[in-house]
C-alpha positions in Angstrom: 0.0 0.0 0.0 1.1 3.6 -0.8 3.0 4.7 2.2 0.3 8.1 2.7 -3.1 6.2 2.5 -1.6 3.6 4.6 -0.5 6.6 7.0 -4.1 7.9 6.4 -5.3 4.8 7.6 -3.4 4.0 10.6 -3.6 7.2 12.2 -5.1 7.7 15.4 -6.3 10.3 17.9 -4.0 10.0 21.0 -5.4 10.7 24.2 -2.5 9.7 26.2 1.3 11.2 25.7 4.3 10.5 28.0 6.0 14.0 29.1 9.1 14.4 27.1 9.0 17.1 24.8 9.2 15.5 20.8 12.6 17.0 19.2 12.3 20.0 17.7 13.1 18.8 14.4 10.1 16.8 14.4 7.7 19.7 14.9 9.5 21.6 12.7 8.7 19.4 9.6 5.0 18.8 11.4 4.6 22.7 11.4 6.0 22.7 7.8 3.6 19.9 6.2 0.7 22.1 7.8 2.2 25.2 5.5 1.9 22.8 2.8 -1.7 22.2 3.4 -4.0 22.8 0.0 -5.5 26.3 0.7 -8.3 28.2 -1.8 -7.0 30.7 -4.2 -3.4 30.1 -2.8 -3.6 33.2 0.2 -2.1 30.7 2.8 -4.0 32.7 5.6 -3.4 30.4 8.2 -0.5 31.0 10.8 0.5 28.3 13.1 1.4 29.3 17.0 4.3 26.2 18.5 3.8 26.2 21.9 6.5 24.1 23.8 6.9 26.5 27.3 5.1 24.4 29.6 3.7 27.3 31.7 1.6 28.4 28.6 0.7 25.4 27.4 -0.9 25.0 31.1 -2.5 28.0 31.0 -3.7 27.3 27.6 -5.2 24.1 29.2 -6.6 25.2 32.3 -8.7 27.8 29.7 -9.4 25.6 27.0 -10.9 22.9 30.1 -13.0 26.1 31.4 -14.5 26.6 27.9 -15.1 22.7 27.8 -17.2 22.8 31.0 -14.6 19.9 32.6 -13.4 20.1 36.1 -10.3 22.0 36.9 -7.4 20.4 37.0 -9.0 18.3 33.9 -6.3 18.4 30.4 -7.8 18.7 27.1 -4.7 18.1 25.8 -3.8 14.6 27.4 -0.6 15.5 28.7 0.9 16.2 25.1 4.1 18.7 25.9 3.7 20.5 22.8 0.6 22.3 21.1 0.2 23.7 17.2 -2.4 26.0 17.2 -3.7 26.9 13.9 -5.5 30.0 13.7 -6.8 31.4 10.1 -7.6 35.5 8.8 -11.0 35.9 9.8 -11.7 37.8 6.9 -11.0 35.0 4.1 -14.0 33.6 3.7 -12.4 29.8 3.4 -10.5 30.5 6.6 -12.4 27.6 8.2 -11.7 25.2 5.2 -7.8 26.2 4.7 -7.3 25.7 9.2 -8.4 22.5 8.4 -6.5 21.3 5.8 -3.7 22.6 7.9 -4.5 20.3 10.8 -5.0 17.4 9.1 -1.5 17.5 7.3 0.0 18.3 10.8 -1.3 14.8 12.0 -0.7 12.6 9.9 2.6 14.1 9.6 3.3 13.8 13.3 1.8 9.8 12.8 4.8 9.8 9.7 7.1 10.5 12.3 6.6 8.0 15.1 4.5 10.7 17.0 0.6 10.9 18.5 -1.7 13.8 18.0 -4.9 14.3 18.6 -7.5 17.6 17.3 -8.8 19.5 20.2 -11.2 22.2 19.7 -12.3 25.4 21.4 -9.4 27.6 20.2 -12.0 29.9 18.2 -13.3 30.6 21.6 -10.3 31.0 23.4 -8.6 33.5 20.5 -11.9 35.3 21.0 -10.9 36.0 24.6 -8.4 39.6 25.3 -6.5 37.1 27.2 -5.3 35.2 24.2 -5.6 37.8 21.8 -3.3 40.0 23.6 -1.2 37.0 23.9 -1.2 37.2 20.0 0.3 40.7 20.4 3.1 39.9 22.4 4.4 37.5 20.2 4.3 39.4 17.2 0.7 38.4 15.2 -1.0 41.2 13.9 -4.3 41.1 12.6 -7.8 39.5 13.3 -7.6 35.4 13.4 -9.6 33.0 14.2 -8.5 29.7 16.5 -9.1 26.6 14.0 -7.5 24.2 16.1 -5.1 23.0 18.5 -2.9 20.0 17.1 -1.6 18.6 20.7 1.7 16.8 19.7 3.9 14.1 21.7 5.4 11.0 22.5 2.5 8.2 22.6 2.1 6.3 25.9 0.5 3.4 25.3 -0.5 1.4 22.3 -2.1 3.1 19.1 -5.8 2.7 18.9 -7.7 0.3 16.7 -9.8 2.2 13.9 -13.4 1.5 14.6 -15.2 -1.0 11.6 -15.8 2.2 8.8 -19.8 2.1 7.9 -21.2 1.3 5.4 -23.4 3.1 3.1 -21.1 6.0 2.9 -20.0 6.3 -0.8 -21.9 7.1 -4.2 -20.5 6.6 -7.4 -22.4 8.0 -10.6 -21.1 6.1 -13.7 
């Protein structure tokens, strides 16, 4: 089997990571498959934010499991060290379509290299927030984005999942 769809295949969601931080290298290339990602008329409005400082990524948690009505202490991310959020220009109209694409090729490039991810959501809230939009600022974004995604990124501790039986039912050819 071509070494992509099988990659397309095998990938999983992680929801558990160990606590070592992947090498940098690695989420260099993952961040760069993401700039790769097919995006409409070519604009490549989506940025991506690498968050490997643990304090941030905590905060980042503790807010993103306050948006997710969870109990403190609770981690949306699963304990994976680093997080790739992909936010996209709010005033593209496909900025929704082109953060996707983005997130997608980010994990099933982190699956290419021996690595777990998993899509966790509420970033459009969060970047909604003057918390994290200041937060923006001070790292040097300018503009008005929207938070697509969070690609949480690590080590996987555990066993990859099994894919569930796909249904049937689901394809239409018109010959």
């Amino acid at each position: 089997m071509n070494e992509i769809i099988q990659a397309m295949e095998e990938r999983r969601s992680i929801r558990r990571f160990k606590p070592e931080m992947p090498v940098r290298k690695d989420l260099e290339q993952i961040i760069e498959a993401g700039l790769y990602a097919a995006n409409g008329m070519g604009k490549q409005a989506v940025i991506t934010v690498a968050v490997t400082d643990k304090e941030v990524r905590d905060r980042l948690s503790a807010v993103n499991c306050r948006i997710g009505g969870w109990k403190e202490g609770f981690d949306p991310f699963y304990g994976a060290p680093a997080v790739l959020i992909v936010l996209a220009d709010k005033n593209w109209a496909n900025h929704v379509y082109d953060g996707s694409l983005v997130m997608g090729n980010m994990m099933l490039a982190a699956h290419s290299l021996g690595l777990g991810s998993i899509w966790i959501h509420r970033a459009k809230e969060e970047f909604e927030t003057g918390e994290w939009q200041q937060f923006l600022s001070d790292i040097g974004v300018e503009g008005e984005w929207e938070g697509i995604g969070h690609c949480a990124v690590g080590y996987i501790d555990g066993e990859i999942p099994k894919a569930a039986e796909r249904k049937d039912g689901r394809v239409f050819w018109v010959e």
